[in-house]
KEKE-3310 file (N, C-alpha, C; in steps of 0.2 Angstrom, whole numbers, plus 5000, padded with zeros to 4 digits):
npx = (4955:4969:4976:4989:4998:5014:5024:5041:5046:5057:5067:5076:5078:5063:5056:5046:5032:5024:5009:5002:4987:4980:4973:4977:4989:5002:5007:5021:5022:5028:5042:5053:5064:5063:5072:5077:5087:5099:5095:5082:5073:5059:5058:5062:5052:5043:5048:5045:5032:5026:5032:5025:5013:5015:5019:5006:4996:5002:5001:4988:4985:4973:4974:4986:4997:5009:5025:5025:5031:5046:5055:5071:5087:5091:5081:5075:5080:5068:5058:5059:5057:5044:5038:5040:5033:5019:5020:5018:5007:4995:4997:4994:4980:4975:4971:4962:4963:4964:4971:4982:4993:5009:5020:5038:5040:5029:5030:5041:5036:5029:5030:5045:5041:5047:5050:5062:5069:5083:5085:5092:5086:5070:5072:5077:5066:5055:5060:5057:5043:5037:5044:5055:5069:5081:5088:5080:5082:5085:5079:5066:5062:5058:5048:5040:5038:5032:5018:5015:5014:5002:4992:4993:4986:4974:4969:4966:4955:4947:4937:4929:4922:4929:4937:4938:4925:4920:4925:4917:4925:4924:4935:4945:4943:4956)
npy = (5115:5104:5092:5082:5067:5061:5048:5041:5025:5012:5001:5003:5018:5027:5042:5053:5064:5079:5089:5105:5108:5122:5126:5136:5131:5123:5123:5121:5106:5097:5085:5072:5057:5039:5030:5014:5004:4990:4978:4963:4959:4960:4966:4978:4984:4983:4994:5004:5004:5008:5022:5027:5028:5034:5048:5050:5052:5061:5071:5071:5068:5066:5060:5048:5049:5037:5030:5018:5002:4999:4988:4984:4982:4969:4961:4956:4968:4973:4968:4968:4982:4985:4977:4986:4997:4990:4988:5004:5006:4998:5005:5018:5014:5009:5020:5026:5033:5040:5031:5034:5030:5032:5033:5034:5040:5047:5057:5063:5071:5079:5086:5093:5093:5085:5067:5062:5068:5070:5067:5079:5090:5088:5090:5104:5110:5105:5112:5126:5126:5124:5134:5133:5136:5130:5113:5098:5082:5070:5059:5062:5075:5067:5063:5074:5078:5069:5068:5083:5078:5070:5080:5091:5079:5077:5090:5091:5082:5084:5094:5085:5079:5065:5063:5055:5045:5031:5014:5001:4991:4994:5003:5015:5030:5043)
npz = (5004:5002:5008:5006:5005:4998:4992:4992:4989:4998:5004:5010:5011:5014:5007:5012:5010:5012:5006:5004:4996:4988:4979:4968:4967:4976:4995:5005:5016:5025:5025:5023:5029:5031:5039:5037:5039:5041:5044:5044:5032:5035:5047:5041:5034:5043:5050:5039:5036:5049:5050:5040:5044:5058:5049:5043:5054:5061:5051:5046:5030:5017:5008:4994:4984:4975:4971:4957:4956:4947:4935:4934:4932:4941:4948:4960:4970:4964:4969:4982:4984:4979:4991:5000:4996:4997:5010:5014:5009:5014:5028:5023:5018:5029:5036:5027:5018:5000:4989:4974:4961:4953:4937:4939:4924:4924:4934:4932:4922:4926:4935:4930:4914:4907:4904:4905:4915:4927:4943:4951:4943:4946:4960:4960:4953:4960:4973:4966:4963:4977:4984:4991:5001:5006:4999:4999:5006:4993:4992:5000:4991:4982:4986:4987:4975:4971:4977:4972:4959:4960:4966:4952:4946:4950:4951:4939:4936:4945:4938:4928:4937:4941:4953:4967:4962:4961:4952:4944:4950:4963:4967:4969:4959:4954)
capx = (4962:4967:4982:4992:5004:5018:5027:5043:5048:5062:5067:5080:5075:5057:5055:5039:5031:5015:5008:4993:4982:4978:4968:4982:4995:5004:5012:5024:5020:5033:5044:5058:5063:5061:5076:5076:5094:5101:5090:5080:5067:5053:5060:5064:5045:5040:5048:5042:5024:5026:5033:5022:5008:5016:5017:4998:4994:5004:4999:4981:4982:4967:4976:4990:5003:5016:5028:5024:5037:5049:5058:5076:5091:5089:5073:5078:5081:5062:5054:5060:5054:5036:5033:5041:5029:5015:5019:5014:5001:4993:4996:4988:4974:4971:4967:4956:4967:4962:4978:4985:5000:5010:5026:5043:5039:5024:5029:5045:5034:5022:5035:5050:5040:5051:5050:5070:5073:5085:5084:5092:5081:5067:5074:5076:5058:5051:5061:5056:5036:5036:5047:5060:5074:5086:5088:5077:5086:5083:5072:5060:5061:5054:5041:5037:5036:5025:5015:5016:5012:4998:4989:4990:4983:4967:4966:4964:4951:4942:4932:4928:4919:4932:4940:4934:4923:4921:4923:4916:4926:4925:4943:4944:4947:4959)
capy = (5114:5098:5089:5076:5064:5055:5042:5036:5020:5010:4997:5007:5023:5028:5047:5055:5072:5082:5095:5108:5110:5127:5128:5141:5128:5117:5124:5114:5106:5093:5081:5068:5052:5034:5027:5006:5004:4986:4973:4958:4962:4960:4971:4985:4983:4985:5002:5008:5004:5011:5027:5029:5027:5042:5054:5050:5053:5067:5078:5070:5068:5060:5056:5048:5045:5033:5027:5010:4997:4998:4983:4988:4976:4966:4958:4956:4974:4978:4962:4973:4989:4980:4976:4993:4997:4987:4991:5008:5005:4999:5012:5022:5010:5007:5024:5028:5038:5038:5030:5034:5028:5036:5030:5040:5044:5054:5061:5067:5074:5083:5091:5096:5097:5081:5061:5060:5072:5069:5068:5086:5093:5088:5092:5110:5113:5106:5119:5132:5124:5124:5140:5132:5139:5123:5107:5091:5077:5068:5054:5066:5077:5063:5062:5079:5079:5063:5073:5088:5075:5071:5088:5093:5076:5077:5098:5090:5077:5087:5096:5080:5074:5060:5063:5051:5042:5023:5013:4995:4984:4999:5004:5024:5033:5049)
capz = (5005:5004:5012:4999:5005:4994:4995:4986:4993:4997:5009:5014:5012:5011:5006:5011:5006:5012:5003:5005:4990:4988:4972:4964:4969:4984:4996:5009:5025:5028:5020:5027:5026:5035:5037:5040:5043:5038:5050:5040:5025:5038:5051:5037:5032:5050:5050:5034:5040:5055:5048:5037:5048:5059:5046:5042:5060:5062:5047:5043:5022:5014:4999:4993:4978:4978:4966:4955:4953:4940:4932:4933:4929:4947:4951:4970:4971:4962:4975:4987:4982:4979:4998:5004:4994:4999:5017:5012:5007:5019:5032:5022:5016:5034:5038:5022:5012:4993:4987:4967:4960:4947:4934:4938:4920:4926:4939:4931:4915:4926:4938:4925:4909:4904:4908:4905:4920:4933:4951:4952:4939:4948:4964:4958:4950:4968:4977:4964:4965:4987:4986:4997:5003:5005:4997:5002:5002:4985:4993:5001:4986:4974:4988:4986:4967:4970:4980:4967:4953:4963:4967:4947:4941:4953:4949:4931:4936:4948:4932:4927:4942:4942:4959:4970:4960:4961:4947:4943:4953:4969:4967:4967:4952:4955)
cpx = (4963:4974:4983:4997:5008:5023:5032:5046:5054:5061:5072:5080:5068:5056:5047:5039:5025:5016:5003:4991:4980:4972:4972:4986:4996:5011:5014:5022:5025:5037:5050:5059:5062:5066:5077:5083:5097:5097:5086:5076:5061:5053:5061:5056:5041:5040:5046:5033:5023:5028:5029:5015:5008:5016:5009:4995:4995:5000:4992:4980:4978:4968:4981:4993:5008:5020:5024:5030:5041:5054:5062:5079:5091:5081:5072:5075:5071:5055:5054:5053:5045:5033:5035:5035:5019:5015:5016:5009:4996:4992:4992:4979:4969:4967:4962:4957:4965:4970:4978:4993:5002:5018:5031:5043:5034:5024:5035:5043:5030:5025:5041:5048:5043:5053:5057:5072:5077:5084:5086:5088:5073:5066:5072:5069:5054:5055:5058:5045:5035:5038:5051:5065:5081:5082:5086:5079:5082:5078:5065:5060:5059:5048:5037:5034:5030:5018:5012:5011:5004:4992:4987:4987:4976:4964:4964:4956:4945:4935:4928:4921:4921:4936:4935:4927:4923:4920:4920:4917:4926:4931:4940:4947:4948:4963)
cpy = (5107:5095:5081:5074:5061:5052:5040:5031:5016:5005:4999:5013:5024:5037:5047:5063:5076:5090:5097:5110:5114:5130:5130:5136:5125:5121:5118:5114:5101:5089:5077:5061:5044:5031:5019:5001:4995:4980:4968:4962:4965:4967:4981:4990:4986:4992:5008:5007:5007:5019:5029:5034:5035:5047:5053:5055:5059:5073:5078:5069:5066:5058:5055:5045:5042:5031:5020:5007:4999:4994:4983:4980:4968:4964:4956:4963:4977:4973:4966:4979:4987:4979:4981:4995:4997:4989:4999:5012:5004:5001:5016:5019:5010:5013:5031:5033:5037:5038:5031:5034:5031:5033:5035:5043:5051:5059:5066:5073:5079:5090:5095:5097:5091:5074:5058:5065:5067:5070:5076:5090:5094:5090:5099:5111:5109:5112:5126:5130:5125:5131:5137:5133:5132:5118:5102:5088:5072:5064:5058:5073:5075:5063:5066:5080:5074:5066:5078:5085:5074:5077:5090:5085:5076:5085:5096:5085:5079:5093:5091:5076:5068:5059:5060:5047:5036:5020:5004:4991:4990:5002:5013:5028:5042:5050)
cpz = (5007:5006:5008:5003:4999:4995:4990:4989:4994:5003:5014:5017:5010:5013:5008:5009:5009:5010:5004:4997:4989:4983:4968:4963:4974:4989:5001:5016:5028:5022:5025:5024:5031:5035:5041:5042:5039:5042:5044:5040:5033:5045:5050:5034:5038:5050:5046:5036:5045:5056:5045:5040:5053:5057:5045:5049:5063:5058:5043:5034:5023:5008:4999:4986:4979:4971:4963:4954:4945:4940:4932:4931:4937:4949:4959:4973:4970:4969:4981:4988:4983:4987:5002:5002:4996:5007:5020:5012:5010:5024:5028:5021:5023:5038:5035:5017:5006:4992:4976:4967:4954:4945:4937:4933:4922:4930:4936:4926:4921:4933:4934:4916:4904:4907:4909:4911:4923:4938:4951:4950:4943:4956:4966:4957:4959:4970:4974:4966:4971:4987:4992:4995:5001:5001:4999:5000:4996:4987:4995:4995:4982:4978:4987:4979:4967:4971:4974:4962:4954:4963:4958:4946:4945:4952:4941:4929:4940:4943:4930:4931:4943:4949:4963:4969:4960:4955:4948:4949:4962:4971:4966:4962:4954:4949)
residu = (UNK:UNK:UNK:UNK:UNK:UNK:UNK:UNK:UNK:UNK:UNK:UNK:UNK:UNK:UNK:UNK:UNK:UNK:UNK:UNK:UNK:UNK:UNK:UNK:UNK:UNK:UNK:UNK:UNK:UNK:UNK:UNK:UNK:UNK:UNK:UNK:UNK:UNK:UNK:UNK:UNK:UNK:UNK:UNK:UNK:UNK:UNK:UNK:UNK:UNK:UNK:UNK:UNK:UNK:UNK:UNK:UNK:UNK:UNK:UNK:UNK:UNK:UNK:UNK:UNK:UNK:UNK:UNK:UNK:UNK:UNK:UNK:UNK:UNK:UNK:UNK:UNK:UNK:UNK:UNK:UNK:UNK:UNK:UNK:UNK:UNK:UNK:UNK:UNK:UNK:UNK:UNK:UNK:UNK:UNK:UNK:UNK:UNK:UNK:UNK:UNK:UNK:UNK:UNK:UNK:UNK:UNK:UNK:UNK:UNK:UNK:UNK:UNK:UNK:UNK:UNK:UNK:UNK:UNK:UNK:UNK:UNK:UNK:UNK:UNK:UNK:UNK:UNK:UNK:UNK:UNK:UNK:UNK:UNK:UNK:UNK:UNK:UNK:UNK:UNK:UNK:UNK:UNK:UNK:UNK:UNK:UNK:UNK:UNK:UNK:UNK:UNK:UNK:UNK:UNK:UNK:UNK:UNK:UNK:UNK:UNK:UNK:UNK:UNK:UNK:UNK:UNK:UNK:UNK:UNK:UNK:UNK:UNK:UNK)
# end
């Protein structure tokens, strides 16, 4: 059983997610979100590193998934996203997490079935996935899918003997 964090990032809001591994499926162990408030970049930064770092501590994962940047109409807005991001990353890096990143494409195809979902769509098919009762707010919902996303793409790699294996340059291939 294995304990999955994920991570969808923001600088304002940072969604997280942990999930248990079970073999059969995931069930739930947490989720929330990190909220940074309006304070300068580096201060917002601070709190997402520092939340992260909490949930790690708290719930022990050894792995994690996170959003990858995407390019949208704002290049401000995706700068942003990138060092939330990065702060992330870090906390987990720092305490040996095997980190994998995944497109909202992938995450949306491998939790709904379909890379055009919506946030509700995907919202639902996690609640139906975890079997939870109430609605997680949308940020921790996408974390949970990351998560989710997560889980089936290392159940597909674990036959393989690609989970956790190092390649070339020592990066870890999940």
């Amino acid at each position: 059983m294995t304990l999955i964090l994920g991570i969808d990032p923001g600088s304002r809001i940072t969604g997280y997610g942990v999930v248990r591994d079970i073999g059969r499926g995931c069930e739930y162990v947490a989720s929330g979100c990190i909220r940074t408030g309006s304070g300068e970049l580096h201060e917002r930064l601070q709190i997402v590193f520092r939340g992260v770092r909490e949930v790690i501590e708290t719930y022990g994962p050894v792995t994690m998934g996170i959003e990858k940047v995407f390019m949208a109409k704002n290049a401000d807005s995706a700068l942003k996203l990138g060092q939330a991001r990065g702060a992330a990353i870090v906390a987990a890096a720092e305490h040996g997490l095997e980190i994998a990143e995944y497109t909202a494409t992938q995450v949306k195809q491998a939790i709904a079935g379909t890379g055009g979902a919506d946030k509700q769509q995907v919202q639902l098919m996690v609640m139906h996935l975890l079997k939870l009762t109430q609605k997680p707010q949308i940020d921790a919902s996408d974390a949970l899918a990351i998560a989710l996303c997560h889980a089936h793409t290392r159940a597909s790699l674990i036959p393989h003997g690609l989970v956790g294996a190092r390649s070339r340059g020592g990066r870890l291939r999940l």
